[in-house]
C-alpha positions as MATLAB code, in Angstrom:
seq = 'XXXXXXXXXXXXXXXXXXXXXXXXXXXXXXXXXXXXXXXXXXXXXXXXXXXXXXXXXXXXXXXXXXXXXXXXXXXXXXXXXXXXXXXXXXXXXXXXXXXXXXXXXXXXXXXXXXXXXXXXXXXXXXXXXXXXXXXXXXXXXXXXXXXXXXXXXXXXXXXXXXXXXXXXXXXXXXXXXXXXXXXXXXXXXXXX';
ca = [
     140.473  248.848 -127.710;
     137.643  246.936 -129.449;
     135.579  244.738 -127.205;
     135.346  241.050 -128.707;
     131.668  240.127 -129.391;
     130.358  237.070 -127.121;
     129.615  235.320 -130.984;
     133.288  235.876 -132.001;
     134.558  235.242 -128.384;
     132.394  231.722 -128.688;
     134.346  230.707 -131.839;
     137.681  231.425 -130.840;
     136.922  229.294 -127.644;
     135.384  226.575 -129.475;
     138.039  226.311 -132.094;
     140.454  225.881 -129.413;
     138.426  222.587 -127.613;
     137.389  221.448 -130.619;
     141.235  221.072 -131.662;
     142.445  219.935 -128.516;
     139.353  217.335 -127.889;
     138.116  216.568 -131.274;
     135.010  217.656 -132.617;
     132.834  214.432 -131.943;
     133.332  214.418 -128.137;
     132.582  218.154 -127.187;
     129.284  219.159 -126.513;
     127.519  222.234 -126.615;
     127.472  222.051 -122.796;
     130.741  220.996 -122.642;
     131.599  224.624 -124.645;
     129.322  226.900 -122.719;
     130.953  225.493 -119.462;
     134.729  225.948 -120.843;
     133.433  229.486 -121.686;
     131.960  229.683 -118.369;
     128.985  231.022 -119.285;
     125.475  229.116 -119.320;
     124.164  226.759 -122.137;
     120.950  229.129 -122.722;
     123.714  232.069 -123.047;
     125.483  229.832 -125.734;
     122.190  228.916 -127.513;
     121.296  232.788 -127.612;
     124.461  233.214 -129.766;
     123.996  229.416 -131.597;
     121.550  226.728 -131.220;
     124.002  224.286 -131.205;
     127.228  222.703 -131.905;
     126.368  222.573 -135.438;
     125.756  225.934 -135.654;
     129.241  226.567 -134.386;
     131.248  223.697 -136.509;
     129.520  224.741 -139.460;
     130.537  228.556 -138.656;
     133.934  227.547 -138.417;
     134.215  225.180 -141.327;
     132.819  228.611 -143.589;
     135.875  229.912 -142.196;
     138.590  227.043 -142.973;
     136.372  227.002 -145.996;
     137.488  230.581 -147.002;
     140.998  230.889 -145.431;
     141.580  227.710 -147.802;
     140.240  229.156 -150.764;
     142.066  232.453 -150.120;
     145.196  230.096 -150.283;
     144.642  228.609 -153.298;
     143.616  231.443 -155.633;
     146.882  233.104 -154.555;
     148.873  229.906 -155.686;
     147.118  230.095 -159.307;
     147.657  234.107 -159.387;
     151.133  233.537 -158.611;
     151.961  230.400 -160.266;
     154.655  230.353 -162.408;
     156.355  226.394 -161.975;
     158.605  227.179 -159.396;
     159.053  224.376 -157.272;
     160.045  226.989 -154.005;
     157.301  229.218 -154.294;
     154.741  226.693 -154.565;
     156.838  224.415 -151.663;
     155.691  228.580 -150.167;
     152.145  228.132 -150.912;
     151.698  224.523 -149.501;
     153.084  225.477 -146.108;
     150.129  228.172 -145.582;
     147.757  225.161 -146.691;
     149.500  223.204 -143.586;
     149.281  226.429 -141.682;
     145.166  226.827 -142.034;
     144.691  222.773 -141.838;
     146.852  222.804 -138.469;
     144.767  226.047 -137.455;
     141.207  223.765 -138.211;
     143.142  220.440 -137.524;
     139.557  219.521 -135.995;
     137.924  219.856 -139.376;
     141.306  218.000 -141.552;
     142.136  215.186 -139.439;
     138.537  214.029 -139.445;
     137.296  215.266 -142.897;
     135.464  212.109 -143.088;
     134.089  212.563 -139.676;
     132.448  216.112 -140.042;
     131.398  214.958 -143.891;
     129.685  212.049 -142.157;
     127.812  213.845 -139.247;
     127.216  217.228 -141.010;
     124.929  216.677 -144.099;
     124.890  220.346 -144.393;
     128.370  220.794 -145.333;
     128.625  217.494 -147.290;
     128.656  219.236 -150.541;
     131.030  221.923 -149.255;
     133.901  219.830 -148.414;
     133.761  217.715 -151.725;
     133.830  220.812 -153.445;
     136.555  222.169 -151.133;
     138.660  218.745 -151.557;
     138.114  218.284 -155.308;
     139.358  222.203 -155.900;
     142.338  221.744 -153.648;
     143.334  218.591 -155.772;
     142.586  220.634 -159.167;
     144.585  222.984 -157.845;
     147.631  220.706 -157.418;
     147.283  218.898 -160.231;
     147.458  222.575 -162.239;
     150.572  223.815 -160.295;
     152.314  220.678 -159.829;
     151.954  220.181 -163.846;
     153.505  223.394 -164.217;
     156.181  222.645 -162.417;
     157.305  219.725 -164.302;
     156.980  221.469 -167.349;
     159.367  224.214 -166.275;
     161.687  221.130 -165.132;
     160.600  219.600 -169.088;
     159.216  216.473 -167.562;
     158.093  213.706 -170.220;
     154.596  212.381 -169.540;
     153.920  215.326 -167.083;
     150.398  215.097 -166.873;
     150.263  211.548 -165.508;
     153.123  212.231 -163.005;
     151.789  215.258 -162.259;
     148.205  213.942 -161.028;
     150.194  210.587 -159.017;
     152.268  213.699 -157.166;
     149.647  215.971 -156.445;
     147.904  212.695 -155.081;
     151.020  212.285 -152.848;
     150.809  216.044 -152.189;
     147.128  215.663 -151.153;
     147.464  212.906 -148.962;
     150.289  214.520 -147.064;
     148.318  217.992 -146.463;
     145.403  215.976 -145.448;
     146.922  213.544 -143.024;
     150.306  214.642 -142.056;
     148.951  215.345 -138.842;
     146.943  212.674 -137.244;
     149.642  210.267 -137.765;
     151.834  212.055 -136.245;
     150.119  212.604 -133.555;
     149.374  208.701 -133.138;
     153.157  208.278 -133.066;
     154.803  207.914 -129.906;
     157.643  210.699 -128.891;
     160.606  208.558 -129.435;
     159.761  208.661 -133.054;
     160.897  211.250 -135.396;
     158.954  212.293 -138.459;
     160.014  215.592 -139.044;
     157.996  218.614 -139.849;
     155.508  218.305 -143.046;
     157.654  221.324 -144.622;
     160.430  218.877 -144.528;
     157.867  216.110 -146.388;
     156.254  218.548 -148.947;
     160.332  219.147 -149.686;
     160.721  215.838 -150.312;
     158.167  215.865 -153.353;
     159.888  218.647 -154.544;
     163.544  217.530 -154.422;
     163.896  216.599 -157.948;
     162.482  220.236 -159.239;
     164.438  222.175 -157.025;
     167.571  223.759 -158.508;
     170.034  224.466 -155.411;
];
């Protein structure tokens, strides 16, 4: 069995806090004690929180783009397969929901990535645009283009925020799952 590297052991942990605290209130002290191990251990391995952010947005970074090139090598206009594709988006932006529900956040307080995530967000909305705009012209949708950038702004909006509203909503209310809201958008393209 492979022993896990203190570096790799360090991300996992701090992907875990980060998620469950939020990236602006843990500290790199507030890591190395959750790891119990000693800040000069931590800064041996990192010299600091941005260090370890910025390690783990290259890897939301490249899970996301992994994502998308399969949806455009697989693209065809099905609605299904690219209703398919949008869940593993969810999947990696719920895995880094530290990094997606405050995208403005770690753009603000990170100038190092700055350019990284408008890239990242300007591809991902390229990227819907294309595939939504083939699905309505498998479906033979008139104006396509324009309808096709006003969904994949809907589509965008819901990856991107699906999950810090509902987690501001109290239990009693219902919102379902974001599969179940990505459907939605697809309703009208989906032959049953």
């Amino acid at each position: 069995m492979a022993k896990i590297k203190t570096r790799d052991l360090i991300l996992d942990v701090a992907l875990v806090l980060l998620n469950e605290r939020g990236e602006s209130i843990v500290s790199s002290v507030d890591l190395a004690h959750e790891m119990n191990i000693s800040p000069g251990n931590l800064y041996y391995h990192f010299k600091g929180k941005e260090e370890v952010v910025e390690e783990l947005y290259a890897q939301f970074h490249a899970r996301v783009l992994v994502v998308l090139q399969q949806m455009t090598s697989q693209a065809n206009g099905d609605a299904k397969e690219m209703l398919a594709g949008l869940t593993v988006v969810s999947e990696v932006l719920q895995q880094f929901r530290f990094i997606s529900q405050d995208i403005l956040g770690i753009h603000e307080r990170y100038l190092s990535l700055r350019s990284s995530i408008q890239k990242l967000l300007s591809l991902l909305n390229q990227t819907l645009v294309g595939l939504v705009g083939l699905v309505m012209d498998k479906a033979k949708v008139a104006d396509s283009s324009n309808a096709a950038k006003l969904l994949a702004g809907n589509l965008f909006y819901t990856l991107m925020h699906y999950g810090g509203y509902d987690a501001l909503l109290s239990d009693d209310v219902q919102m379902g799952s974001i599969e179940e809201h990505l459907y939605l958008h697809f309703l009208p393209f989906i032959d049953e």
